[in-house]
C-alpha positions as CSV (number, residue, x, y, z in Angstrom):
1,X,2.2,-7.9,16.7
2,X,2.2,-10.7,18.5
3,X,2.4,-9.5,21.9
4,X,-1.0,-7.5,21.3
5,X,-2.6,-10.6,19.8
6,X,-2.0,-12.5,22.6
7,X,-3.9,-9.9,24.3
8,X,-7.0,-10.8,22.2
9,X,-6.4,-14.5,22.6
10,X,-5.4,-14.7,19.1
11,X,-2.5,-16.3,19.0
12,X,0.6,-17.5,22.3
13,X,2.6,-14.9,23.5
14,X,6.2,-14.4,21.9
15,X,8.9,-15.7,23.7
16,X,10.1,-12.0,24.5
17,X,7.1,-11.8,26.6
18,X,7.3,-15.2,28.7
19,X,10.6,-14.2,29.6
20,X,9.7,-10.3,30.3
21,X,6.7,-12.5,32.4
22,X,8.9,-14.0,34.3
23,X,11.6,-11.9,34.9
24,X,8.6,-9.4,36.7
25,X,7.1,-12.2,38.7
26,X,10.3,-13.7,39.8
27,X,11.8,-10.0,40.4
28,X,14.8,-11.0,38.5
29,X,16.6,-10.6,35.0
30,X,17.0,-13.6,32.8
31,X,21.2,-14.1,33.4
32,X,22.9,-13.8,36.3
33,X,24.8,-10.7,37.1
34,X,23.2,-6.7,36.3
35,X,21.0,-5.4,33.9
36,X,24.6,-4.3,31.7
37,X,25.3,-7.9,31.7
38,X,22.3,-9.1,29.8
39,X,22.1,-9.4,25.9
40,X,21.0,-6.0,25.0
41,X,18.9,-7.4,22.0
42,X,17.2,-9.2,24.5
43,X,16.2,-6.9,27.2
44,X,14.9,-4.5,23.8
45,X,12.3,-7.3,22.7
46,X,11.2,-8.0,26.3
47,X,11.0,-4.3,26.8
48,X,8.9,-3.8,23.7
49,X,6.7,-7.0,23.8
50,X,5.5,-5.8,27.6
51,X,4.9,-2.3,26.8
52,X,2.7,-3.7,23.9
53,X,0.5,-6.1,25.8
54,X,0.1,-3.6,28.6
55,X,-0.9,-0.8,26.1
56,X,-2.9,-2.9,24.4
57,X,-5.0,-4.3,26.9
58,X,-5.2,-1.3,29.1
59,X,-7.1,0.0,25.8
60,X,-8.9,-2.6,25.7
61,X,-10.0,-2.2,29.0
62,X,-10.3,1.5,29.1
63,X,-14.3,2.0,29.0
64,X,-13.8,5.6,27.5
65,X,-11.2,5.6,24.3
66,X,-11.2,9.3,24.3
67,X,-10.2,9.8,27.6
68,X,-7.5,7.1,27.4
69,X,-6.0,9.2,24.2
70,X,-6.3,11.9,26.0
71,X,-4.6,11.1,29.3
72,X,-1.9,7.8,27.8
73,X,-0.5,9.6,24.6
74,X,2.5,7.3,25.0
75,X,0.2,3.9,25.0
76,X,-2.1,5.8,22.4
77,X,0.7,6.0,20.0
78,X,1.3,2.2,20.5
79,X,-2.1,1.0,20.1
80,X,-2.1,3.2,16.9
81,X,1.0,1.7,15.7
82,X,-0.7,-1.7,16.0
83,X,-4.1,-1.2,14.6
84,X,-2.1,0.9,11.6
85,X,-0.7,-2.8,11.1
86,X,-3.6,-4.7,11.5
87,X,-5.7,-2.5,9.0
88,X,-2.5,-3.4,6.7
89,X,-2.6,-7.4,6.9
């Protein structure tokens, strides 16, 4: 949840996603040595907290919300997931 309020400005982005952040801007991964030598908890919560934002925002972007159903049913069922949540707070 916290990686697609950040999208809204509601809130800093969890630490997963400053480190996903970086490791994509710096084109490298957080410990030395391959991607099997990283904590595999880790690279889960970086993994999920990107695809989050970037589903998020790319839906809040999209100017037509039937078309981006229709054509991102993987980021769909994301954004679904989250405002399922939200509706639930």
């Amino acid at each position: 949840m916290a990686a697609a309020d950040a999208v809204d400005k509601k809130g800093i982005p969890p630490p997963a996603l400053k480190l996903a952040w970086q490791c994509l801007n710096w084109n490298t991964l957080p410990y030395a040595g391959g991607l099997r030598d990283q904590p595999i908890a880790m690279m889960r919560d970086m993994n999920t907290a990107i695809a989050v934002y970037n589903a998020v925002s790319d839906w809040r972007h999209s100017k037509n919300w039937v078309h981006f159903q229709e054509n991102y049913p993987n980021k769909w069922e994301i954004v679904g997931e989250i405002l399922k949540r939200r509706h639930a707070r």
